[in-house]
Each structure stands twice: as C-alpha cells, then as structure tokens.
N, C-alpha and C positions, 0 to 999 in steps of 0.2 A: 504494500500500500504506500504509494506516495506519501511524503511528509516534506516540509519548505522547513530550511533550518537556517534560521539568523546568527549572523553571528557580527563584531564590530562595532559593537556599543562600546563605551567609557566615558569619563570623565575628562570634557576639556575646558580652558578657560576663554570666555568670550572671545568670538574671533578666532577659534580655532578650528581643525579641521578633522573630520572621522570620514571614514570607508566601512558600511557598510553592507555585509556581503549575502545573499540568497542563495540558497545551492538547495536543490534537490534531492532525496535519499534514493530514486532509482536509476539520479543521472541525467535525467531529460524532463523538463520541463510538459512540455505536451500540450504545453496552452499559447495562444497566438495572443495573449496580451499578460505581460503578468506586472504589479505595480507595491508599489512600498504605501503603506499607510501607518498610523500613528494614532493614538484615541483623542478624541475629539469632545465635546461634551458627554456626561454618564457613559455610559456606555457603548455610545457608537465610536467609528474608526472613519479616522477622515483619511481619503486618498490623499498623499502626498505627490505619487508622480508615477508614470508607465511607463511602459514601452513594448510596444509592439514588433511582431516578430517580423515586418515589414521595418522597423528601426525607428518608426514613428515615436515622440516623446509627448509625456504632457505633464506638468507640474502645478502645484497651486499656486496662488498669486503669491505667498507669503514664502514660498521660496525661491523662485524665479530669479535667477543671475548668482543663485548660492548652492544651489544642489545639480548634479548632473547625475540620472541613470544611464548604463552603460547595462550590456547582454556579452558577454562571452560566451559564443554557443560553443567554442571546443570545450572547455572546462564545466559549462551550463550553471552559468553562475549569474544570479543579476545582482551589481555594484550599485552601491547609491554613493557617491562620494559628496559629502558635503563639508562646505569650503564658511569662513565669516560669521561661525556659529554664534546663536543669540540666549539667554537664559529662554527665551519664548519657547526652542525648540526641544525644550527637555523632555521627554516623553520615551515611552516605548514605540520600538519601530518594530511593525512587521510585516511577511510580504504574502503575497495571496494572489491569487492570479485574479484577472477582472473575465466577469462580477467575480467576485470573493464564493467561497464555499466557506459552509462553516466547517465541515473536518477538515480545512487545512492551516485552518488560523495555527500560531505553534506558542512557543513562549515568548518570542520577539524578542529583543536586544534595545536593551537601557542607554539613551543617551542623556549624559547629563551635564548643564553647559552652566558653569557656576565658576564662582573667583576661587 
C-alpha cells in the first residue's frame, strides 16, 4: 500500500531556508498532480503549492517568490525548497497528491521559523 513520507522539517531562524522532501514507499508516485499542504484553520489543510506531472506549478499567494516545488521522477521524490522563511510559516507540512485522499495524509514534517 502506498504511503507519502515527509521528511525536512527543522528549526530555522527568520529568513532562512528548509528543503522539504516527499518520496513515496513503493517508488512511484502514480498521481498526475501531487502538492505540499500545511493546516490551515481547525482542522482543514491549506494547499500550499503542486505540481503536475506535465511540470505545471501552483502556489498560494502567501508564498509566491519564497517556495519553489521541484518532481524528480528518477529518484520520485517531490522537493519543496523554501527560501526567506517567516514565523507565519511554522506549521506542519505534508504532501498528498491532488484532490488529497484521506489514507495518504502521513505524519508530515514540522517547520519551525523562530529566533
């Protein structure tokens, strides 16, 4: 059974910069859009940004000129590198292909952007 495993969270100081990473446990993705999200009000998960397997990108306004996703299909890994980090952004990150399923939400990966 497919599982999405995050990993590249930590602790940076404003203005700094994390790589986090998606990889697949059977190796191949299998979805033509997969995206990084983060929790957003209660309970819901706000997309953060995609990419489709045509290379297409999309991002929220609130990261826009700070985050870039990246697909490496030999390795089948999706990168979210983010660059100018804000306290704003602390949050759990994780990734789900689009629409989201709920079995493959995972533990996601803790970013936290504090002095």
């Amino acid at each position: 059974q497919l599982q999405l495993v995050q990993s590249g969270g930590g602790l940076v100081q404003p203005g700094g910069s994390l790589r986090l990473s998606c990889a697949a446990s059977t190796g191949s993705f299998e979805f033509s859009r997969m995206g990084w999200y983060r929790r957003s009000s209660g309970k819901r998960r706000e997309l953060v940004s995609s990419i489709g397997s045509d290379g297409s990108t999309y991002y929220v306004q609130s990261v826009k000129g700070r985050v870039t996703i990246t697909s490496d299909d030999d390795r089948n890994i999706i990168d979210l590198q983010m660059t100018n980090l804000k306290p704003e952004d602390t949050n759990v990150y994780y990734c789900n292909r689009i629409p989201d399923e709920d079995k493959l939400w995972g533990q996601g990966t803790q970013v936290t952007v504090s002095l």
